[in-house]
TORLUM-638382 format. One record per residue: x, y, z of N, C-alpha, C in turn; residue in three letters. Coordinates in Angstrom, 3 decimals. Layout:
REM residues N
> X, Y, Z, X, Y, Z, X, Y, Z, ALA
...
END
This chain:
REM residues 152
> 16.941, -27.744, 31.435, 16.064, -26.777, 30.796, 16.142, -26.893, 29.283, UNK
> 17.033, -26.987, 28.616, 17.823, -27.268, 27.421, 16.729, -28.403, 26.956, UNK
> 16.653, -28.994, 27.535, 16.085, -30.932, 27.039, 14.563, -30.882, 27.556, UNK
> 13.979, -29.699, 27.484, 12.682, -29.942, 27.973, 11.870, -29.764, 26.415, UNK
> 11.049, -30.261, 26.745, 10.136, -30.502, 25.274, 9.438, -29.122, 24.882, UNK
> 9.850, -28.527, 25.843, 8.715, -26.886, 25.692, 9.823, -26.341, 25.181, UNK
> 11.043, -26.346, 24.599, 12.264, -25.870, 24.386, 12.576, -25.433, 22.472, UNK
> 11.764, -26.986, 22.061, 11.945, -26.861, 20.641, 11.248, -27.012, 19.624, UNK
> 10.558, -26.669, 18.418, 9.721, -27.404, 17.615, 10.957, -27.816, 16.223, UNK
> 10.542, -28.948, 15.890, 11.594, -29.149, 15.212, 10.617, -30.197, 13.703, UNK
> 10.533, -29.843, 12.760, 9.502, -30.159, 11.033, 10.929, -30.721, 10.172, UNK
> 10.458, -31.341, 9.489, 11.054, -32.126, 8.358, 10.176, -32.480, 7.300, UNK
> 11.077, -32.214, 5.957, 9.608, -32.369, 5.010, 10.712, -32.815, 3.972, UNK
> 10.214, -33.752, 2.955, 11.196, -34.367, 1.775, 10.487, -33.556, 0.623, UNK
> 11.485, -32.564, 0.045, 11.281, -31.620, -1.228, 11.689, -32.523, -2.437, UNK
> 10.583, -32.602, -3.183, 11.010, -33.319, -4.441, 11.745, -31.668, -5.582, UNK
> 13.016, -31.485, -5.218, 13.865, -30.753, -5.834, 14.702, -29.936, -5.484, UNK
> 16.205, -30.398, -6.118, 17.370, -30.181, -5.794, 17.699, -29.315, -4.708, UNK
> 18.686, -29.615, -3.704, 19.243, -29.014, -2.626, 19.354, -27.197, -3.202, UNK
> 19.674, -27.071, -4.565, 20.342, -25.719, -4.644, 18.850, -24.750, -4.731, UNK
> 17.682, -25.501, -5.473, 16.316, -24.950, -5.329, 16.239, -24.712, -4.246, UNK
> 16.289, -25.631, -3.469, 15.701, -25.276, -2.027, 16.380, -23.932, -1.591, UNK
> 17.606, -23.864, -1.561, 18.656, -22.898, -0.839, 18.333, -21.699, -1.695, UNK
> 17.984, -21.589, -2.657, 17.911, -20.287, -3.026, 16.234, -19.555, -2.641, UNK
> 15.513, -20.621, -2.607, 13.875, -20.421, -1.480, 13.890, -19.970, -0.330, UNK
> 15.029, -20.588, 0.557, 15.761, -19.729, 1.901, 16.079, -18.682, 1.997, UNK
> 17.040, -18.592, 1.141, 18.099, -17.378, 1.336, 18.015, -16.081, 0.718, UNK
> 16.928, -16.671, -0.581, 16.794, -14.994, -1.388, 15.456, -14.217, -0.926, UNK
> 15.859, -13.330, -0.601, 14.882, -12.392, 0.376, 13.457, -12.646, -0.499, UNK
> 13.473, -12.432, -1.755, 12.082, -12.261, -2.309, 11.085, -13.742, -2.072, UNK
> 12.026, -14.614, -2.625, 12.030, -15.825, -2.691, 11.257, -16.805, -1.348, UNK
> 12.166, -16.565, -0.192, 11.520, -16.363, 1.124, 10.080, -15.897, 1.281, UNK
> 10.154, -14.685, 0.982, 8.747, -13.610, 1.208, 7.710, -14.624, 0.276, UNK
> 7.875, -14.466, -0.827, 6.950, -15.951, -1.426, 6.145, -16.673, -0.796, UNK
> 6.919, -17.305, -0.170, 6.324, -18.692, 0.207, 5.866, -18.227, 1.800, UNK
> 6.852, -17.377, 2.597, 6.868, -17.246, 3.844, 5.772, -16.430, 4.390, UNK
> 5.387, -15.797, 3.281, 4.213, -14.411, 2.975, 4.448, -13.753, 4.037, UNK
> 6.077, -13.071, 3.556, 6.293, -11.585, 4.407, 6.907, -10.761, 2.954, UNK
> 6.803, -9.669, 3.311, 7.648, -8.978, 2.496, 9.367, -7.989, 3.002, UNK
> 10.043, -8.438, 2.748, 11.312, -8.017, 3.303, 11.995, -7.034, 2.747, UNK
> 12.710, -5.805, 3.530, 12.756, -4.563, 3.315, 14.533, -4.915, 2.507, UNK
> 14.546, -5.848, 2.332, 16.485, -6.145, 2.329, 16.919, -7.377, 2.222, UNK
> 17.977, -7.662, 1.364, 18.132, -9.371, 1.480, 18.762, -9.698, 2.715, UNK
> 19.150, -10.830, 2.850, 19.682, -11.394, 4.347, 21.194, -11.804, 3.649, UNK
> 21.454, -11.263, 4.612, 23.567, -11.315, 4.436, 23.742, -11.855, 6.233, UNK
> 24.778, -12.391, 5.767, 25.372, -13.241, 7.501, 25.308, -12.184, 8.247, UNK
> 25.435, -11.835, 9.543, 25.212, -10.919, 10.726, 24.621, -10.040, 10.554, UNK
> 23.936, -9.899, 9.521, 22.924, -8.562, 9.493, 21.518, -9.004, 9.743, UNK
> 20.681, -7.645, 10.376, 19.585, -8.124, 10.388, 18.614, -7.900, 9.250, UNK
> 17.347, -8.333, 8.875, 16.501, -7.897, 8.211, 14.955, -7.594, 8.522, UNK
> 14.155, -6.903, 8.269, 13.018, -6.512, 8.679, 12.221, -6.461, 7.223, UNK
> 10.991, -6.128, 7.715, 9.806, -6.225, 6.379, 8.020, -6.296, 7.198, UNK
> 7.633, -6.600, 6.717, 6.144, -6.656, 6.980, 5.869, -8.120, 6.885, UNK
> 4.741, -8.947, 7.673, 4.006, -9.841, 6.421, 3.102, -9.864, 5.754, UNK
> 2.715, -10.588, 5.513, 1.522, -10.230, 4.206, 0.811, -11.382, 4.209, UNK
> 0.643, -12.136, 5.313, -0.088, -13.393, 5.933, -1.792, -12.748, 6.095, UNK
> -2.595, -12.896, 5.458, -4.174, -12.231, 5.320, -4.036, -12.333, 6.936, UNK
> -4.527, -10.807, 7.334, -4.910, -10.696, 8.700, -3.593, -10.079, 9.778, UNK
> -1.974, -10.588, 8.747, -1.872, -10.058, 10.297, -0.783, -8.878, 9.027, UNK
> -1.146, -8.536, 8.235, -0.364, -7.411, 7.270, 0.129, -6.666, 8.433, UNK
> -0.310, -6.809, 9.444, -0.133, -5.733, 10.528, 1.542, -5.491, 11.510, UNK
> 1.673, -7.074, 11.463, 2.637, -7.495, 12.094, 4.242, -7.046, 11.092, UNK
> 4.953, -6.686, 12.257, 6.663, -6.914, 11.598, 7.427, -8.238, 11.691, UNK
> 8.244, -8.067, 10.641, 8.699, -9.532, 10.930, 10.417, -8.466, 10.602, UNK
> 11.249, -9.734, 11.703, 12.485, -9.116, 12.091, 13.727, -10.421, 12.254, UNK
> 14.842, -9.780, 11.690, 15.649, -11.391, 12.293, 16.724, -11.241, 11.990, UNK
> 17.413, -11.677, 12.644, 19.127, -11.905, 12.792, 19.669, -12.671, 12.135, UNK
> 20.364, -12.286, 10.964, 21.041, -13.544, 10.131, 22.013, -14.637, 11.180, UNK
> 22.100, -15.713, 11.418, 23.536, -15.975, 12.207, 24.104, -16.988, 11.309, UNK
> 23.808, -17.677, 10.169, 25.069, -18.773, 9.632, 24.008, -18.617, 8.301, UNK
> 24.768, -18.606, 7.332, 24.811, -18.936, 5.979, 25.801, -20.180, 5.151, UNK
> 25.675, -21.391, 5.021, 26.134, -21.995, 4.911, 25.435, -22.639, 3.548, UNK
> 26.316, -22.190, 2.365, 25.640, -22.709, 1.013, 25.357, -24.009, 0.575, UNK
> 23.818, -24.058, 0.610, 23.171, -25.539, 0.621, 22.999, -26.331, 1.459, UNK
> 23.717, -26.033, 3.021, 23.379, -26.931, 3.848, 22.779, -26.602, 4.826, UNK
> 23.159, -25.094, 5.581, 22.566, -24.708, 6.835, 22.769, -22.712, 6.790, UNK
> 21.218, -22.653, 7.060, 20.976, -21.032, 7.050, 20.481, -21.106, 8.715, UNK
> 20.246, -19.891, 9.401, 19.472, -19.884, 10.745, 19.621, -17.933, 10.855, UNK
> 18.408, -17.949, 11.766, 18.540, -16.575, 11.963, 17.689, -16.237, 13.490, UNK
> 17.644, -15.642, 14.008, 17.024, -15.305, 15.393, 16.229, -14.128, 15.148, UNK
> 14.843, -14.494, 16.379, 13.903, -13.714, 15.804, 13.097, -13.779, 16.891, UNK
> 11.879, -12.929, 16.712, 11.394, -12.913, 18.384, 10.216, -14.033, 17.811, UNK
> 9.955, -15.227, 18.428, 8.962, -15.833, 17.962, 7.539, -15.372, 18.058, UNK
> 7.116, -14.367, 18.498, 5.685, -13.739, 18.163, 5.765, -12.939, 18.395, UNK
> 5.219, -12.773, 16.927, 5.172, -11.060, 16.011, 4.033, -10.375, 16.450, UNK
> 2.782, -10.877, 17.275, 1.908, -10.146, 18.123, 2.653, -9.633, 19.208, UNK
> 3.820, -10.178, 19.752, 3.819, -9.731, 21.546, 4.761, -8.598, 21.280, UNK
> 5.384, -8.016, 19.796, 6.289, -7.030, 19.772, 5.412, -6.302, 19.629, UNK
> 4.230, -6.358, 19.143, 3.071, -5.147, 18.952, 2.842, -4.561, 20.054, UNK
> 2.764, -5.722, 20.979, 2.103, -5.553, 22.442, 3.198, -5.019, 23.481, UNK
> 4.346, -4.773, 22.923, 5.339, -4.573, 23.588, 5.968, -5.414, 24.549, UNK
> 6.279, -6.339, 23.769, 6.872, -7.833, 24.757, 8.191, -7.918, 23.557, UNK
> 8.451, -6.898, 23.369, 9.806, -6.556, 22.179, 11.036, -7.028, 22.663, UNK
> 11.100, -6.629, 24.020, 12.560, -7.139, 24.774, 12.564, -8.751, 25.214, UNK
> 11.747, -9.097, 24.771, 11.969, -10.790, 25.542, 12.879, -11.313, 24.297, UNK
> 13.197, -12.609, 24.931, 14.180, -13.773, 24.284, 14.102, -13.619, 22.786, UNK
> 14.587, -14.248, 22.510, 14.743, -14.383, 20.787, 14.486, -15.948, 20.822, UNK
> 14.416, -17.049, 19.352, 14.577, -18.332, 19.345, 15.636, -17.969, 18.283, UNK
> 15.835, -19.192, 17.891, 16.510, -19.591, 17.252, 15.917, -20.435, 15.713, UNK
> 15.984, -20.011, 14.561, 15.129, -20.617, 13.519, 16.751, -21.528, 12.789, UNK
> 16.223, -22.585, 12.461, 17.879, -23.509, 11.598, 16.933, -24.159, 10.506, UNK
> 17.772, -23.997, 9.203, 17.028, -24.877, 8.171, 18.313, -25.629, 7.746, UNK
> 17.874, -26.727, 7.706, 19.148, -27.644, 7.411, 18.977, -28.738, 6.260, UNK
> 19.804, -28.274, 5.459, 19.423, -29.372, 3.768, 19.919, -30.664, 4.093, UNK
> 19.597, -31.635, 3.289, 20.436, -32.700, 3.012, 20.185, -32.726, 1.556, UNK
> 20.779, -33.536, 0.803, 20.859, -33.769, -0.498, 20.392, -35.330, -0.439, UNK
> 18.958, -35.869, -0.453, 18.607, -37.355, -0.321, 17.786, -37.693, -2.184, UNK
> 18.054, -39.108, -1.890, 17.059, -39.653, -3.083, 16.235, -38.773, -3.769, UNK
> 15.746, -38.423, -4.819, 14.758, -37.778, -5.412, 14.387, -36.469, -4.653, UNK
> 15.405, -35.911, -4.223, 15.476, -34.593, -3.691, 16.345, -33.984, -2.703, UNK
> 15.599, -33.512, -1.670, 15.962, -32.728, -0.696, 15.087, -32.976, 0.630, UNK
> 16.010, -33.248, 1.568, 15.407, -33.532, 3.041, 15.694, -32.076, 3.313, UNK
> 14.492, -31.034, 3.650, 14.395, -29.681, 4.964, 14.400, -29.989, 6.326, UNK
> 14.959, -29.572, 7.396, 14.819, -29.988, 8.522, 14.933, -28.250, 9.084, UNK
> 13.539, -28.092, 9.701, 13.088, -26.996, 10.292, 13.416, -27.209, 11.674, UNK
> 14.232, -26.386, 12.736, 14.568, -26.697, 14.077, 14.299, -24.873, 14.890, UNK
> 13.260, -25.024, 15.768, 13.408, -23.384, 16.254, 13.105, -23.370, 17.780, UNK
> 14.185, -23.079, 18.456, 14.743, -23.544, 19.918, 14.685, -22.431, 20.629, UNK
> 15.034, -22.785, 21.873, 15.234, -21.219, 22.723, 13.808, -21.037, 23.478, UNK
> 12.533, -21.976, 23.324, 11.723, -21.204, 24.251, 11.403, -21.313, 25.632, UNK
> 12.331, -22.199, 25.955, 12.113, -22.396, 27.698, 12.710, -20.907, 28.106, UNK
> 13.762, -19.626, 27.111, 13.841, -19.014, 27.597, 12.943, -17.433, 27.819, UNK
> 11.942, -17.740, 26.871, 11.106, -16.556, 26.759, 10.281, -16.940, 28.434, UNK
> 9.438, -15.534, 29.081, 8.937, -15.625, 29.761, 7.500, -16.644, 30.010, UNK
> 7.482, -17.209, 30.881, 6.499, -18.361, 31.183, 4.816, -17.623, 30.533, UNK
> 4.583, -16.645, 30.674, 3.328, -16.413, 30.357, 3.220, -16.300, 29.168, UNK
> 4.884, -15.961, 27.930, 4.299, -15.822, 26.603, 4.789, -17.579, 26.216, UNK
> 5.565, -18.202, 26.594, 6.152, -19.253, 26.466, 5.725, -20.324, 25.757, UNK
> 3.995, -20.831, 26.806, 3.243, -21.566, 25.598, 2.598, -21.030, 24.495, UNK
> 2.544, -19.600, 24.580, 1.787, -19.285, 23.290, 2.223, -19.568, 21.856, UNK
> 3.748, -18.357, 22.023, 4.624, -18.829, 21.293, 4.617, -20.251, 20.675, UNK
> 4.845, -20.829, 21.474, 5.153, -22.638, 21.088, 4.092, -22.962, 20.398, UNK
> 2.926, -23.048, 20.896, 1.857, -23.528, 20.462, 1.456, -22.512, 18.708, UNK
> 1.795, -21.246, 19.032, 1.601, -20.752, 17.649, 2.700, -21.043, 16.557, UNK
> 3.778, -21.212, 16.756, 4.719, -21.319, 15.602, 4.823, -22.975, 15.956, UNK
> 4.611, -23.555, 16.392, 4.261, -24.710, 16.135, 3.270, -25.421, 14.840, UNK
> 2.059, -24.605, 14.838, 1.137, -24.176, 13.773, 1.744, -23.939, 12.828, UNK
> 2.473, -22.658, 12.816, 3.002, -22.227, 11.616, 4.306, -22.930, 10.956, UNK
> 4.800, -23.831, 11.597, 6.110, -24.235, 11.124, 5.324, -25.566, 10.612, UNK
> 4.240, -26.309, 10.515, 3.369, -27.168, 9.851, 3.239, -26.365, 8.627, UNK
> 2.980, -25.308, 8.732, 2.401, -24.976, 7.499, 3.444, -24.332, 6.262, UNK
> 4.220, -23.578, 7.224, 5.654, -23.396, 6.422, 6.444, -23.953, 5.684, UNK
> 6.239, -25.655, 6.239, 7.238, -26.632, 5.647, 6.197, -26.741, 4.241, UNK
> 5.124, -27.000, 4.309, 4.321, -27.702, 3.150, 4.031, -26.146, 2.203, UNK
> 4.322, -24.787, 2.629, 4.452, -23.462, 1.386, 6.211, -23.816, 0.807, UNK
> 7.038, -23.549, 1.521, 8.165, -24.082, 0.750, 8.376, -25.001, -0.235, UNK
> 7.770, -26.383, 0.435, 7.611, -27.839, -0.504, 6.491, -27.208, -1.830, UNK
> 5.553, -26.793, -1.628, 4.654, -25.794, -2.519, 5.631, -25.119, -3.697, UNK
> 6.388, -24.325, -3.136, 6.904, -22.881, -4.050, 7.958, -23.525, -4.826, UNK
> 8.647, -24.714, -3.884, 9.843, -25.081, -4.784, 9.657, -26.147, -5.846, UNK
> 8.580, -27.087, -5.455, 8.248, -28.068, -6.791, 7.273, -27.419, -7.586, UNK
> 7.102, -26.845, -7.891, 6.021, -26.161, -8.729, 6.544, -25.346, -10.622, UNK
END
């Protein structure tokens, strides 16, 4: 179940600027909200959670919510989160969580991002492909607002 392809979406994008740019685009709540176009009620500290709104035209509507789980300076942040912020509206609040990992490297003329967000073979089969198929979308587009906010 683990190794099934419906399990993970996983983006990589080469940031032309420094590992510590990048990490502070991650990790500082505002900073995040930026690029991520949410707005967050609180910064993100290891085991805590954070909440906020987004501010993505159209879905201002939606909450966005998440579980800090590793802070690791400059190399690896991750946090858990329900991957669609429609089905908590809809009351699909109690299903699975994924798993979101951003993982630096320090390469040539920058910074390798490696976007990894797992866990959905365990959400229920009827929200399962949606999920996938929508933050699939969005984790395309996520990588290239980050690469955006931080070389600029």
């Amino acid at each position: 179940m683990m190794n099934s392809t419906t399990d993970r979406i996983e983006k990589s994008i080469h940031i032309r600027a420094p590992r510590s740019r990048v990490w502070r685009a991650l990790t500082d709540a505002e900073q995040f909200g930026a690029w991520f176009l949410v707005e967050l009620d609180g910064p993100f500290a290891l085991g805590e959670r954070v909440t906020g709104r987004l501010t993505h035209p159209d879905c201002e509507h939606l909450a966005f919510e998440a579980q800090v789980e590793r802070m690791e300076p400059e190399h690896a942040f991750s946090f858990r989160w329900h991957p669609d912020a429609a089905a908590i509206e809809e009351g699909f609040g109690a299903q699975s969580t994924t798993l979101v990992e951003f993982n630096l490297e320090e390469v040539e003329g920058g910074t390798q991002l490696t976007v990894v967000e797992s866990g959905f073979d365990k959400l229920p089969p009827e929200r399962r492909s949606v999920a996938l198929r929508m933050n699939t979308r969005g984790w395309d587009e996520q990588v290239k607002n980050i690469a955006a906010y931080v070389e600029r």
